[in-house]
Backbone bond lengths (Angstrom), bond angles and torsions (degrees), N, CA, C in turn:
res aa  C-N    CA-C-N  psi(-1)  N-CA   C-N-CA  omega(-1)  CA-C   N-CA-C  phi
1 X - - - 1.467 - - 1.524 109.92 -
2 X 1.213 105.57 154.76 1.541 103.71 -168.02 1.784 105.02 -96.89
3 X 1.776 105.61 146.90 1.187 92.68 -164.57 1.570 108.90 -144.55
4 X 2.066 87.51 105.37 1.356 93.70 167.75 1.322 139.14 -78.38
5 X 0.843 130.42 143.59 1.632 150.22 150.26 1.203 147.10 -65.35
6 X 1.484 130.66 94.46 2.021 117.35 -156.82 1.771 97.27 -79.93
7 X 0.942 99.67 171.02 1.555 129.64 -173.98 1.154 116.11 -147.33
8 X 0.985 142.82 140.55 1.761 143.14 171.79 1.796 105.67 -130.23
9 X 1.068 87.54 104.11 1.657 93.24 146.84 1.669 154.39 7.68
10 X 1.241 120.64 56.99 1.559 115.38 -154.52 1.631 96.26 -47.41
11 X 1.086 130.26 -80.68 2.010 141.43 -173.58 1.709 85.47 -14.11
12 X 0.996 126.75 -41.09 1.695 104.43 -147.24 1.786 95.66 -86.82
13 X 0.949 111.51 -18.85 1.871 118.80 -147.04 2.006 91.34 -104.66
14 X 1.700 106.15 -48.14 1.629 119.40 -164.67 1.439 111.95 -111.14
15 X 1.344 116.71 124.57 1.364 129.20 -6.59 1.180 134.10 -101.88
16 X 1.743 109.96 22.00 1.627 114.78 -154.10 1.409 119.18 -89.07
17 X 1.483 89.19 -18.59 1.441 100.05 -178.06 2.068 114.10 -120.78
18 X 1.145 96.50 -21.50 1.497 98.91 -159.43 1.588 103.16 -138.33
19 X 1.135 136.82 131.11 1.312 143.56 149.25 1.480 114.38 -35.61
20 X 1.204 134.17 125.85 1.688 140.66 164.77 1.612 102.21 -20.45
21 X 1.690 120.83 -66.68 1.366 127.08 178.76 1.089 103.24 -46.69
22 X 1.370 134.97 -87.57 1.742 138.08 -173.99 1.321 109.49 -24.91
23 X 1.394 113.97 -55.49 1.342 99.83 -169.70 1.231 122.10 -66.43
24 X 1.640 127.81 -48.61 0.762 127.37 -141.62 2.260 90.65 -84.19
25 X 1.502 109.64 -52.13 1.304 107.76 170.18 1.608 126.79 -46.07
26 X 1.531 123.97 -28.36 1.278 141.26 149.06 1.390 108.93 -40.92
27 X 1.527 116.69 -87.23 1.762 113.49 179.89 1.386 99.25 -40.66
28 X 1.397 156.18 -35.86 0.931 145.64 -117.38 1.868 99.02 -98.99
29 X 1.664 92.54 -55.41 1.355 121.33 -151.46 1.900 86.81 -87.96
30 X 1.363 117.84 -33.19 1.080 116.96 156.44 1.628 138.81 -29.69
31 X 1.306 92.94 -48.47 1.823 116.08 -158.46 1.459 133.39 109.50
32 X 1.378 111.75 -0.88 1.370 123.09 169.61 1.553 107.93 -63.96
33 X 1.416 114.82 135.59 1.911 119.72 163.00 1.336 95.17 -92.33
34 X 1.023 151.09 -64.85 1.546 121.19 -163.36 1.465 114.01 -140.02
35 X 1.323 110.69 -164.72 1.727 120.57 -153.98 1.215 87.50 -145.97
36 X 1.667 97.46 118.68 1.772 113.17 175.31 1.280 112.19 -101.25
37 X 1.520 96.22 -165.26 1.750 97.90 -157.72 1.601 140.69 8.73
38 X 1.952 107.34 40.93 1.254 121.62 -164.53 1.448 99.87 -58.34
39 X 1.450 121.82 161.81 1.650 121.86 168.78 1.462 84.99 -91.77
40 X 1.499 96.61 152.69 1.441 123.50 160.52 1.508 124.89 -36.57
41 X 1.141 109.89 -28.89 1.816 114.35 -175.50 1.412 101.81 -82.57
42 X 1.606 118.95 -35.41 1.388 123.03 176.87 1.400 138.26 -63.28
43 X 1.497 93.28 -29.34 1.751 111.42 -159.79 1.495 112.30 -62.21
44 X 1.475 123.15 -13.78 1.077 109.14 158.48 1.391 129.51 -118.20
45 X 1.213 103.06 3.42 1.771 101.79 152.56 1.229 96.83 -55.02
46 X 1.996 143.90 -59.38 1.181 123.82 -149.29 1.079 100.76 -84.54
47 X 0.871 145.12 -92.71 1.743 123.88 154.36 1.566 122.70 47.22
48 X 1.411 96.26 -77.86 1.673 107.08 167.67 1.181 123.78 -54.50
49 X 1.649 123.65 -55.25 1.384 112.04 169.76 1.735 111.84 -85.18
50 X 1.398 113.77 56.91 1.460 117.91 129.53 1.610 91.25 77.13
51 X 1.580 148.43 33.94 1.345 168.38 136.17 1.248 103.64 -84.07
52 X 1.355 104.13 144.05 1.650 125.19 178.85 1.791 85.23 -105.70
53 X 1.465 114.20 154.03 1.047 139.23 -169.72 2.043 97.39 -108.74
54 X 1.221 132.47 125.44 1.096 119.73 -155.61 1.789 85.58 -127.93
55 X 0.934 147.86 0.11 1.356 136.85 151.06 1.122 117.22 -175.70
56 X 1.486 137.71 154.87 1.221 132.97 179.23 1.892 102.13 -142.36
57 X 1.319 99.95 175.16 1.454 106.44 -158.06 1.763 83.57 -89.82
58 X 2.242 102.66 136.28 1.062 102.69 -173.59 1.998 108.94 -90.81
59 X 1.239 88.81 -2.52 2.135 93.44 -172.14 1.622 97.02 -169.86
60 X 0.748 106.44 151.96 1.542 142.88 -165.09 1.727 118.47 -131.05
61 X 1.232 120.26 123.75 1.526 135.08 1.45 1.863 107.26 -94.24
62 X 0.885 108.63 -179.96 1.697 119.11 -148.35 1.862 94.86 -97.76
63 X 1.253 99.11 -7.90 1.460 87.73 -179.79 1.802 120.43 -118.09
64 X 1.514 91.67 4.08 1.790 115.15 156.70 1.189 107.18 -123.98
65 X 1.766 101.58 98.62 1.020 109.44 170.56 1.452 124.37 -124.43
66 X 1.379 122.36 -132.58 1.605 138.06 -168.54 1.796 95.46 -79.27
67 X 1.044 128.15 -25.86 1.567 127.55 -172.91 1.317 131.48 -52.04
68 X 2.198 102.64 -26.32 1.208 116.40 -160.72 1.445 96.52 -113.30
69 X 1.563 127.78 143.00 1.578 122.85 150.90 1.356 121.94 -54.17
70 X 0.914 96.42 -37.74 1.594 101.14 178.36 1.744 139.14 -56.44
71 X 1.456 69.79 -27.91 1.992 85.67 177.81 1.333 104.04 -117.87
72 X 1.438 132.06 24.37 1.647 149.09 -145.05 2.259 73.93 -90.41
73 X 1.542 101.87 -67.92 1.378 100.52 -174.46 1.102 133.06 -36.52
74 X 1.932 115.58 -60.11 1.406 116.06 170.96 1.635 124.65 -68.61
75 X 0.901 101.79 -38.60 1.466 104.70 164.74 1.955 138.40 -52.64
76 X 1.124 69.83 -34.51 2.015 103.55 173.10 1.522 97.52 -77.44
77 X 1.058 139.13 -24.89 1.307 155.36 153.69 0.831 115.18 -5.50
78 X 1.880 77.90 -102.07 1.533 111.07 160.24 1.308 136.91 -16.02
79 X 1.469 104.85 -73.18 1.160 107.29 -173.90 1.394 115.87 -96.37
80 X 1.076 127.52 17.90 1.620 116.46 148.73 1.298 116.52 -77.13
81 X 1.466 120.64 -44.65 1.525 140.43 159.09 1.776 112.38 -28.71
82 X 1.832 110.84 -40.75 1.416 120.52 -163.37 1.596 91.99 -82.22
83 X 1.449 102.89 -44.94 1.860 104.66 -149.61 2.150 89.82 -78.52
84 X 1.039 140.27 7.66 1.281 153.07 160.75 1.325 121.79 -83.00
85 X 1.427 106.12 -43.30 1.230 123.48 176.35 1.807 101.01 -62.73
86 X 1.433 96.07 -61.21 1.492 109.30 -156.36 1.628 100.98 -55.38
87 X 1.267 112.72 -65.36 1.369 119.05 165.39 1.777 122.49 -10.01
88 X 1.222 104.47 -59.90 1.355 119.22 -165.98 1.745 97.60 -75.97
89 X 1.373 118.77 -27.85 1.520 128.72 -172.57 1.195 104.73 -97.47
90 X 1.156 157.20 -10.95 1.616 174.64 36.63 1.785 77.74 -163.36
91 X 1.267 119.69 59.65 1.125 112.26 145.35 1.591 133.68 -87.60
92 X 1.492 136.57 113.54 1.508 139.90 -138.03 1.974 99.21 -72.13
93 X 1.581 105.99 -52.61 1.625 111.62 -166.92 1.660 106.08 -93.98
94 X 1.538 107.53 157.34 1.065 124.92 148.18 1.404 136.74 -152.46
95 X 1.412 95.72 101.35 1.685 110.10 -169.37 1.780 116.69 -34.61
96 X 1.195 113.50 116.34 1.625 135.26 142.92 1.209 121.78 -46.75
97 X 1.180 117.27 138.81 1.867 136.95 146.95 0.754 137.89 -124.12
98 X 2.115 128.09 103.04 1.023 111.62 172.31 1.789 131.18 -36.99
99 X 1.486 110.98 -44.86 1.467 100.58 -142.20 1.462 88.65 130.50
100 X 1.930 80.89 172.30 1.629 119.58 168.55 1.565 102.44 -110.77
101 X 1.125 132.29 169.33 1.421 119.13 170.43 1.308 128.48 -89.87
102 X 1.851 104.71 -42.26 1.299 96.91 154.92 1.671 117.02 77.97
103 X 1.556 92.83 9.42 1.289 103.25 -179.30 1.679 119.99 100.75
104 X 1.269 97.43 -11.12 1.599 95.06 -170.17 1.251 99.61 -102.88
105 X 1.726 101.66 149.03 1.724 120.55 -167.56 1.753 109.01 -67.59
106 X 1.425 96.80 141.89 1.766 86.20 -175.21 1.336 111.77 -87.69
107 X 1.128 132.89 34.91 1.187 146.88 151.95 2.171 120.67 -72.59
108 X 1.599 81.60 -66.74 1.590 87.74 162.05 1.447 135.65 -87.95
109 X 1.506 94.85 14.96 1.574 104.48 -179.26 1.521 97.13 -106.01
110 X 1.693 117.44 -22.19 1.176 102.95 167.58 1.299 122.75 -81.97
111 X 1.058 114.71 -14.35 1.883 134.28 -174.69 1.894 96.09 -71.51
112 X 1.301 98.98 -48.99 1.954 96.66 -169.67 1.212 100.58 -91.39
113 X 1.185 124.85 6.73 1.917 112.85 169.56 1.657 99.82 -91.04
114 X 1.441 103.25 -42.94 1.846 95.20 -169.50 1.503 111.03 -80.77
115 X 1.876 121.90 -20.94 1.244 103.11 148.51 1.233 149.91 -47.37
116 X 1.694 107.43 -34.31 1.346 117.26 -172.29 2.149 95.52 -89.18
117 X 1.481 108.36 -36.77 1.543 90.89 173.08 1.569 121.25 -76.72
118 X 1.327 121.13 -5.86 1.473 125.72 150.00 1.513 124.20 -44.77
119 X 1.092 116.83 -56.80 1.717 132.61 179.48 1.783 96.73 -64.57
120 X 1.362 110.37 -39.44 1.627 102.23 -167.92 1.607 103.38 -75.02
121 X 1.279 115.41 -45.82 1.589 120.06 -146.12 1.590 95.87 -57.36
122 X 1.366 130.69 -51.02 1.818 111.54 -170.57 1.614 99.99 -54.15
123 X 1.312 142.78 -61.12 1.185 115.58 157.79 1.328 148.63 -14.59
124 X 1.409 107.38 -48.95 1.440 102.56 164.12 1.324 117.09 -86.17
125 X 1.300 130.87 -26.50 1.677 134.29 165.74 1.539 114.99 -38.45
126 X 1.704 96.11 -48.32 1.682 95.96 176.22 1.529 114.86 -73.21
127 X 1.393 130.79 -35.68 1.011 131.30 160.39 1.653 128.87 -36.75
128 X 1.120 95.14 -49.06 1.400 127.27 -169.18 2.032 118.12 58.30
129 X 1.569 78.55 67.21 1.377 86.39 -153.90 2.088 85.15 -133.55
130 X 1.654 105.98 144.78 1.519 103.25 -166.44 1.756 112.05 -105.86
131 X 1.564 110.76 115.44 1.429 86.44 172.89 1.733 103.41 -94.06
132 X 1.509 97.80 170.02 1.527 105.33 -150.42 1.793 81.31 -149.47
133 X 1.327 88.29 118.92 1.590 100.12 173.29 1.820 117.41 -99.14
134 X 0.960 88.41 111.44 1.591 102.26 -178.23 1.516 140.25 -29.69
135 X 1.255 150.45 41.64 1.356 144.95 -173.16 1.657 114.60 -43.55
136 X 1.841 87.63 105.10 1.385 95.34 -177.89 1.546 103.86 -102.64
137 X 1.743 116.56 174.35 1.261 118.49 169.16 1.635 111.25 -90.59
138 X 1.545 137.88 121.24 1.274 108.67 176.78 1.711 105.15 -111.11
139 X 1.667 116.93 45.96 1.012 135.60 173.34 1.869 103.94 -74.40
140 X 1.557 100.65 -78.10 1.199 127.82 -161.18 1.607 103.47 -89.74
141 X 1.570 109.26 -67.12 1.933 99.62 -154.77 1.707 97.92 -103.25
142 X 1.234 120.08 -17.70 1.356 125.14 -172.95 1.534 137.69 -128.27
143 X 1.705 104.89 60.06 1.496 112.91 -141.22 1.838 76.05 -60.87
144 X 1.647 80.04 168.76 2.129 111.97 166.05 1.760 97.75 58.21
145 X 1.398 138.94 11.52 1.212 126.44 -171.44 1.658 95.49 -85.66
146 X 0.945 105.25 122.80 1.836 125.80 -169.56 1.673 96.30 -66.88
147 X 1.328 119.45 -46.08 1.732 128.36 -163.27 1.383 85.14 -75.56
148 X 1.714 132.32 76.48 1.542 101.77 164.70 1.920 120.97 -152.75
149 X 1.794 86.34 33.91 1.467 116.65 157.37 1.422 104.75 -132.24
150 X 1.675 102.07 151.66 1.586 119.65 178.71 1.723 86.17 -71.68
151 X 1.329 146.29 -75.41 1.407 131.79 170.14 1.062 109.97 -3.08
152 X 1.216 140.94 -68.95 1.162 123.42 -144.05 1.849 97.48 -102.52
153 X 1.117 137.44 -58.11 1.541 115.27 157.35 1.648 141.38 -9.58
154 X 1.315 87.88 -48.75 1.457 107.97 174.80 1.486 121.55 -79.85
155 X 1.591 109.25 -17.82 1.268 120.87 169.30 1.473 105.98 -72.45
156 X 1.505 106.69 -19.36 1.553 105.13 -169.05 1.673 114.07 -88.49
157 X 1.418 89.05 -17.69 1.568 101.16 -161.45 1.725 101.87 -84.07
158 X 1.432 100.10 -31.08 1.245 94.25 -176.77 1.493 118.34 -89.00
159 X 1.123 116.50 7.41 1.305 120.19 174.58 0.963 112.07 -88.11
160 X 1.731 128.13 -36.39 1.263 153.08 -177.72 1.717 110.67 -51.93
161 X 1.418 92.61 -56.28 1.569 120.42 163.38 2.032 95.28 68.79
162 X 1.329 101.53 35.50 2.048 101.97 -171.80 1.533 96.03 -88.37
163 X 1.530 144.30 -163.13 1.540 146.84 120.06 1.408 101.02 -97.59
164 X 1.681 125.30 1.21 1.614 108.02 162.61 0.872 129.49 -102.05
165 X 1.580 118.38 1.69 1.660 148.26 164.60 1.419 112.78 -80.35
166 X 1.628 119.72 97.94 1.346 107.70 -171.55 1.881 87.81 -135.41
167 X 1.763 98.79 -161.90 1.180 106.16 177.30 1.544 108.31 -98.62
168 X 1.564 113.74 -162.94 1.451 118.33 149.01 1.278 106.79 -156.22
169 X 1.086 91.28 110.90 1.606 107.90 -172.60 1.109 108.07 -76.75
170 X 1.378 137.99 143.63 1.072 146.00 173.79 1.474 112.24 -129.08
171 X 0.605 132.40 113.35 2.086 148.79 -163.52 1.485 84.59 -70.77
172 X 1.374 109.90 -97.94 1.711 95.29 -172.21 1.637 124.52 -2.85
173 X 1.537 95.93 -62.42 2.261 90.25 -145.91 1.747 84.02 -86.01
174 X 1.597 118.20 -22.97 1.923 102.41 173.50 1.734 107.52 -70.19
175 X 1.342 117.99 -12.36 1.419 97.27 179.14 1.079 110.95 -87.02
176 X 1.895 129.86 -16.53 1.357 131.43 -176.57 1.469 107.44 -74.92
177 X 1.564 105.22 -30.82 1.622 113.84 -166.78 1.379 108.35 -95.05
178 X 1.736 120.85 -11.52 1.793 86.47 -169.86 1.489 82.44 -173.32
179 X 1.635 135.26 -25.50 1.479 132.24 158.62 1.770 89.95 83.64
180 X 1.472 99.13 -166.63 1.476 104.76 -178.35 1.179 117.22 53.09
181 X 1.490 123.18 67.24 1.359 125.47 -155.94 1.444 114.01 -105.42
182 X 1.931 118.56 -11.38 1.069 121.89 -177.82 1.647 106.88 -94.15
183 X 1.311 87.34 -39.74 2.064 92.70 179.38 1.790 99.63 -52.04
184 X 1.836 113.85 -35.62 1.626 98.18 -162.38 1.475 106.20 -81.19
185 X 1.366 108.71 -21.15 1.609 115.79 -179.15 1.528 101.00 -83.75
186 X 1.141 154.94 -34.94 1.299 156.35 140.45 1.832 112.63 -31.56
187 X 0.619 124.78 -52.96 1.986 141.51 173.81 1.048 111.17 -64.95
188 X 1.389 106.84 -78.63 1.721 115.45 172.78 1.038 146.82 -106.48
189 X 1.395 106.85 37.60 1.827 136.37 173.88 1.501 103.37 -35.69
190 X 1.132 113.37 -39.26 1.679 125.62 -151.26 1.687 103.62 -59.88
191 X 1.327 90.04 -42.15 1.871 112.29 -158.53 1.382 97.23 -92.02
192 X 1.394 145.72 -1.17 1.480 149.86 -177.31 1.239 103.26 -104.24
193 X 1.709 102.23 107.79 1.665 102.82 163.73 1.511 113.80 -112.61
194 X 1.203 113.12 5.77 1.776 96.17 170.32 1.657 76.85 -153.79
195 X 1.845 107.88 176.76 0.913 125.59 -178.68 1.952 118.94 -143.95
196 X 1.123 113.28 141.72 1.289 123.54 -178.63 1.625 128.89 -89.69
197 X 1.045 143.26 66.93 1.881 113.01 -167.25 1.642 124.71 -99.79
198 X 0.649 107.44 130.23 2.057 117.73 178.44 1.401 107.92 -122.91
199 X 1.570 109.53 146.39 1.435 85.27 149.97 1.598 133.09 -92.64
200 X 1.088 108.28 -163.12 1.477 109.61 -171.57 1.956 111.72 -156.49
201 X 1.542 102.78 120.11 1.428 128.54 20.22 1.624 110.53 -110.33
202 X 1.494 116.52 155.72 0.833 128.35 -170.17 1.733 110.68 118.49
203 X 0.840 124.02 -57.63 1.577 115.12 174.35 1.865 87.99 108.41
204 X 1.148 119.88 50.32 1.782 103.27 -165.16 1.538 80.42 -132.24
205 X 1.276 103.67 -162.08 1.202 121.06 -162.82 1.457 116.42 -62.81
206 X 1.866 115.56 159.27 1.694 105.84 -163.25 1.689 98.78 -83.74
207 X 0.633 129.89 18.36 1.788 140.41 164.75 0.985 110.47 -13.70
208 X 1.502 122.35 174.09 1.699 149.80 162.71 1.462 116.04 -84.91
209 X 1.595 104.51 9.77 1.861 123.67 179.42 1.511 96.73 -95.11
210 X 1.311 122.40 -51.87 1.473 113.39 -174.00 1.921 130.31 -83.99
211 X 1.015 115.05 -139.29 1.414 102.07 -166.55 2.112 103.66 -140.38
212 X 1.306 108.51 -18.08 1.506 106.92 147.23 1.418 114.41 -73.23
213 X 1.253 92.81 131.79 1.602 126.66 163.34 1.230 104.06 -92.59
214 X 1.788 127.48 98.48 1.028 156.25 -176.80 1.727 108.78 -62.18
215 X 1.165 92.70 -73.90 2.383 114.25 177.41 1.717 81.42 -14.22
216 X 1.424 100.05 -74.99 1.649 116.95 -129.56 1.877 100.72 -79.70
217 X 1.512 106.26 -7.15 2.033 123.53 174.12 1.487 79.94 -83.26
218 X 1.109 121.94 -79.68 1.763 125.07 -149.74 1.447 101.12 -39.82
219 X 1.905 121.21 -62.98 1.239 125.61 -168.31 1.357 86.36 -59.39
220 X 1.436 163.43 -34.48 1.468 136.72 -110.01 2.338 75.04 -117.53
221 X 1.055 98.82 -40.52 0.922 109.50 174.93 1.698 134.80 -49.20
222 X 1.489 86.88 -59.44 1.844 102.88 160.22 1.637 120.35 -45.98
223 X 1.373 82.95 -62.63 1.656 100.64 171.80 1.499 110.31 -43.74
224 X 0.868 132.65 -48.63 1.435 142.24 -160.73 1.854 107.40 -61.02
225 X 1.479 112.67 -24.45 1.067 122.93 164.25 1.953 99.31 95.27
226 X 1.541 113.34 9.26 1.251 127.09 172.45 2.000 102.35 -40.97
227 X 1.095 91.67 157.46 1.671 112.21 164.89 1.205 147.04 163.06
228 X 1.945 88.78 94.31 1.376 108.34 -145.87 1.404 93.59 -153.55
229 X 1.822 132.98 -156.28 1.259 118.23 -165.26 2.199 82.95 -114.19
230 X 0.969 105.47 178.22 1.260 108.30 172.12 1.917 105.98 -144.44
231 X 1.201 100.30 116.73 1.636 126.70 -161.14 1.229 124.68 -68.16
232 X 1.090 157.28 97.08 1.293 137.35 -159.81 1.488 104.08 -107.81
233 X 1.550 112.82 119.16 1.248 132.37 -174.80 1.680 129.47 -112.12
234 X 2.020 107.71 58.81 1.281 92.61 -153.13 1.687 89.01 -132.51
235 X 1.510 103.59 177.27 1.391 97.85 173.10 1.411 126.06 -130.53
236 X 1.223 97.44 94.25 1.911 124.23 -162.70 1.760 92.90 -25.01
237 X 1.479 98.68 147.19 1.498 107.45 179.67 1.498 98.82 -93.51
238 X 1.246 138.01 -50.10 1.659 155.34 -167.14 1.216 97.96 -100.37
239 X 1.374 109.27 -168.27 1.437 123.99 -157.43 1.916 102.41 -80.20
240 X 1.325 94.69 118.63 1.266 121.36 -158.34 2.066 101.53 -57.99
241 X 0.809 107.96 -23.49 2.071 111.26 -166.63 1.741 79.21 -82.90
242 X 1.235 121.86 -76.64 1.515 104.04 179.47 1.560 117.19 -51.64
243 X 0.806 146.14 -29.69 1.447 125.79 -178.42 1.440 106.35 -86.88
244 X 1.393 126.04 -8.31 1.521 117.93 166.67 1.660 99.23 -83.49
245 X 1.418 125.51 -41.53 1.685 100.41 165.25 1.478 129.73 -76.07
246 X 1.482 109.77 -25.08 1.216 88.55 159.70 1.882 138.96 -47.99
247 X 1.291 106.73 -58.38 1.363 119.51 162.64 1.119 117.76 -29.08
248 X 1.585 112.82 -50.35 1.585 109.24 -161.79 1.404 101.55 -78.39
249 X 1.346 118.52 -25.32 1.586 121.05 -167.39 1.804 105.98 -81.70
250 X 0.669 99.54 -13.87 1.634 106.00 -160.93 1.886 94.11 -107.72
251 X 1.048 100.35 -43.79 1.583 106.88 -177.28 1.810 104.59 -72.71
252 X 1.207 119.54 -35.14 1.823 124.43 -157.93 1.626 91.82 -81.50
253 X 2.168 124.98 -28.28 1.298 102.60 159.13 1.407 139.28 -55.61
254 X 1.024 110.95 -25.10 1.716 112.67 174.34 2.002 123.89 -101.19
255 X 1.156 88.77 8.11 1.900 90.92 -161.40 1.464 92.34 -128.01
């Protein structure tokens, strides 16, 4: 049986709501295994208190990214530098960026992202470590971000043709951008190597306030034959230590 794993989010929890300690001893004592999208200065504080670190950002900033030739070099950098890092940290993901578009057709922005993740992926194969290109919304939090249909990712992935070249789906910004979230996780399970959830709208808690139906994502998810951690990326409305157990309790029935 396939066997997922939740994760929660350091950005959402540090520092607005929770001290580094709290949080991380909270998820801990909770039932969470690890702490995603940690910054680099963190990863081994979580580490230390006995959390696996479940992805970190592979290049910086998110809106110069893999799309352009031009930044193919510094960026390529990056993330050979990340997937070395990660390796040595047995951390599994490392978040992708298309870019902004910037004017350029998403046709050839999908063509120069899977070139430049072509050159990377035997690197990460030997690693055995996954980069995961990001599906953002560029409705709401991320105008001009080119990566912001599963179509067009998957156009990338398959060009790529790696199993360490995947997506990262993020439920939130695909329900702002295109909805139908069980048919895309049903279809294109294949191409999803990590996963995102918020609610929506708002990005807050997976509640009976928003408009995903969580139960019927998680099972759609299981089903899918996924097996990997699934991330929770939201920003608790109330007192943040209960809404990280809530989640986990409500989320660990279906996953």
């Amino acid at each position: 049986m396939n066997r997922i794993l939740q994760s929660v989010a350091w950005g959402c929890f540090v520092p607005e709501k929770l001290t580094p300690a709290v949080f991380v001893n909270s998820a801990a004592r909770i039932g969470f295994k690890a702490i995603d999208v940690v910054p680099r200065g963190a990863v081994s504080f979580v580490i230390d208190h006995g959390l696996a670190v479940s992805s970190i950002d592979a290049h910086q900033p998110l809106s110069i990214g893999l799309n352009r030739r031009e930044q193919h070099k510094g960026v390529e950098d990056q993330i050979l530098a990340s997937i070395e890092y990660a390796q040595r940290l047995n951390i599994p993901n490392l978040i992708c960026f298309s870019g902004n578009r910037n004017g350029l057709d998403d046709c050839a922005g999908a063509e120069f992202t899977a070139e430049s993740l072509r050159r990377l992926a035997p690197a990460a194969e030997r690693a055995g470590v996954n980069l995961v290109l990001e599906l953002l919304n560029s409705k709401i939090d991320h105008p001009d971000y080119q990566g912001d249909h599963t179509s067009w990712g998957v156009r990338v992935c398959r060009a790529v043709a790696s199993p360490r070249v995947k997506l990262l789906y993020d439920i939130y910004h695909m329900q702002i951008m295109e909805g139908d979230i069980i048919r895309t996780i049903q279809s294109m399970g294949q191409y999803i190597g990590h996963y995102h959830t918020a609610g929506n709208p708002g990005r807050n808690d997976l509640d009976e306030n928003q408009e995903l139906c969580y139960p019927a994502i998680l099972n759609a998810i299981k089903a899918s034959g996924y097996a990997g951690y699934v991330a929770h990326e939201f920003h608790p409305k109330g007192d943040a230590v209960t809404a990280l157990a809530t989640t986990f309790d409500v989320c660990a029935g279906y996953l």
